[in-house]
C-alpha positions as CSV (number, residue, x, y, z in Angstrom):
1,X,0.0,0.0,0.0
2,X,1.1,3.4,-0.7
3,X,3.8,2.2,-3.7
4,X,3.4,3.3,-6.7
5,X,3.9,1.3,-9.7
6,X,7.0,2.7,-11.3
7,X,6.5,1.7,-15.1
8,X,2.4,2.9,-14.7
9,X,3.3,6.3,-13.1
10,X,6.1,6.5,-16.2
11,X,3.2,5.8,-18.5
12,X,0.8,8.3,-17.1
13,X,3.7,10.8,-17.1
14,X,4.6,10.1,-20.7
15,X,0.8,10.9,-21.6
16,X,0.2,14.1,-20.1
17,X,3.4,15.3,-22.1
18,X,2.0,14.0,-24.6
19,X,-1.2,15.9,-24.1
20,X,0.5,18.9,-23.3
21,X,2.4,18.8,-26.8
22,X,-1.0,18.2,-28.6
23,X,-2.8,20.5,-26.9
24,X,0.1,23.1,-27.6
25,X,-0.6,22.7,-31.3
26,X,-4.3,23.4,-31.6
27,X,-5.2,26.7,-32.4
28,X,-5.6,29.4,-29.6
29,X,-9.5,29.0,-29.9
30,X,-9.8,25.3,-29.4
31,X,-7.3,25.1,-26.9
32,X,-9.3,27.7,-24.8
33,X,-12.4,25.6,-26.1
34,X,-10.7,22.0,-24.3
35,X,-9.6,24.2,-21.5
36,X,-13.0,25.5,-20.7
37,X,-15.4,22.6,-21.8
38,X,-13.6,19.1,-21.4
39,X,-10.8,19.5,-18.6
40,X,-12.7,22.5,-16.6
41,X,-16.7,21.1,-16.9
42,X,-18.0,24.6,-17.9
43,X,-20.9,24.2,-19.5
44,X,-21.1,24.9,-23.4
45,X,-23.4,28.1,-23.0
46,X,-21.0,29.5,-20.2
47,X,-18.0,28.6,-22.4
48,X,-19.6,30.8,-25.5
49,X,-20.8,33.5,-23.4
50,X,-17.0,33.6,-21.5
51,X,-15.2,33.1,-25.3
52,X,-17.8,36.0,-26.8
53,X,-18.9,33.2,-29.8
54,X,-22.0,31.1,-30.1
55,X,-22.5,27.8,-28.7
56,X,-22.7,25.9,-32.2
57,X,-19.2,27.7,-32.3
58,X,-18.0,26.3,-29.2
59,X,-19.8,22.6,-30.1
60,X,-18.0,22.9,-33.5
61,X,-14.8,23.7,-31.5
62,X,-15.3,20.9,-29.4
63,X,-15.9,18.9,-32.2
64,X,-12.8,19.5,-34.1
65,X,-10.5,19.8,-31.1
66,X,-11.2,15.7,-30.3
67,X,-10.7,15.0,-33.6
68,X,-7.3,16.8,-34.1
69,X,-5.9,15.6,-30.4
70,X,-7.2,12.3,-32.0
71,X,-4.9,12.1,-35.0
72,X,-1.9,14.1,-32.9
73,X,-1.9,11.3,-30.1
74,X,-2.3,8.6,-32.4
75,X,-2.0,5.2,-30.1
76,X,-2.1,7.1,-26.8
């Protein structure tokens, strides 16, 4: 109890670089878009309202962000 496994915590680090990098490349939009809506729970409406857009804008952003981190983390 209280060990970590040392190859799983290696993995898990390797993935949030990896996350980091991909998120990195998306446009400033859709970053702030992933930032708001799928790491911080705000609510679509809040997210356009707070980004000064629409919320098909920000479902659109969502949209395309998953699909881009897709192809950019490949197997991960």
């Amino acid at each position: 109890q209280g060990q970590t496994d040392p190859r799983g915590a290696a993995q898990t680090h390797q993935l949030y670089q990896r996350l980091a990098q991909a998120l990195d490349q998306l446009s400033p939009s859709l970053r702030a878009t992933v930032i708001l809506v799928l790491i911080d729970g705000v609510p679509q409406k809040e997210a356009a309202e707070t980004l000064g857009c629409s919320e098909g804008t920000i479902a659109w952003r969502v949209h395309e962000a998953r699909r881009r981190l897709r192809e950019l983390l490949g197997e991960f």
